[in-house]
C-alpha positions as CSV (number, residue, x, y, z in Angstrom):
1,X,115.6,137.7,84.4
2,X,112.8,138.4,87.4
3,X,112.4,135.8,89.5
4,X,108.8,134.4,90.0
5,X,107.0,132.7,92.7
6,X,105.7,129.7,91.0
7,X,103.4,128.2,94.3
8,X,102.0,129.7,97.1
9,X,102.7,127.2,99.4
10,X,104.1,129.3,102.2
11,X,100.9,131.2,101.9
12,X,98.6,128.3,102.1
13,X,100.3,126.6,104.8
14,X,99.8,130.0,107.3
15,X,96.2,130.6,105.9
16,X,95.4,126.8,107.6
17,X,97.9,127.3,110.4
18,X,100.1,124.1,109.6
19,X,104.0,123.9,109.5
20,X,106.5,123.2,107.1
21,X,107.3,120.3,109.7
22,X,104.0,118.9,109.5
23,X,103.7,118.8,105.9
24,X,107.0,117.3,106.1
25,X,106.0,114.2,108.1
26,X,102.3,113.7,106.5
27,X,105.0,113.5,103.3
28,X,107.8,111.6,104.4
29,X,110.0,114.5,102.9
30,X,112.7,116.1,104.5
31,X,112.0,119.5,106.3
32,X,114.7,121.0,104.3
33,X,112.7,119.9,100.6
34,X,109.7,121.6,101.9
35,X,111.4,125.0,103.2
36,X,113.0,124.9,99.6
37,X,109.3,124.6,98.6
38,X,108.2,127.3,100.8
39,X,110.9,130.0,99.4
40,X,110.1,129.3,95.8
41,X,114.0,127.8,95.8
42,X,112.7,124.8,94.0
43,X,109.2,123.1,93.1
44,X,107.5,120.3,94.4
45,X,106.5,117.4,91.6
46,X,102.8,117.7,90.2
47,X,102.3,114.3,92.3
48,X,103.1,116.1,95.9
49,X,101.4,119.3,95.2
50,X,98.3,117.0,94.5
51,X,98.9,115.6,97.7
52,X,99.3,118.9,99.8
53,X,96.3,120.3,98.2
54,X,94.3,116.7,99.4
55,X,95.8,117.1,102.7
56,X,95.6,121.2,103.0
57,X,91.5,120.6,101.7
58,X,92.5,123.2,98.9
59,X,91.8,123.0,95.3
60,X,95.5,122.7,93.3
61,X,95.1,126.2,92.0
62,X,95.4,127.8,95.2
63,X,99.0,126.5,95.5
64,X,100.5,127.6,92.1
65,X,100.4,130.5,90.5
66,X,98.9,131.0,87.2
């Protein structure tokens, strides 16, 4: 089975020029959950990726892939 990326976070994140640290901490996550995020290992909750799109000032599509 072919492995997808379901978000574009990583992508987002460079296109504003914020870190996975600072998402982190405007979160309270753990670095580590939003590196997982970042390498499509696992997926954020609907709840934090309306969050990140709020505080990236992106619409939610730009973060998942349809």
């Amino acid at each position: 089975m072919e492995t997808t990326d379901l978000n574009r976070l990583k992508v987002v994140l460079a296109e504003k020029r914020r870190t996975n640290k600072w998402l982190a901490e405007q979160l309270g996550k753990d670095p580590t959950t939003i590196s997982k995020w970042c390498t499509n290992s696992s997926q954020p909750d609907l709840a934090s990726l309306i969050k990140m799109a709020k505080l990236l000032e992106v619409e939610l599509t730009e973060l998942v892939r349809m």
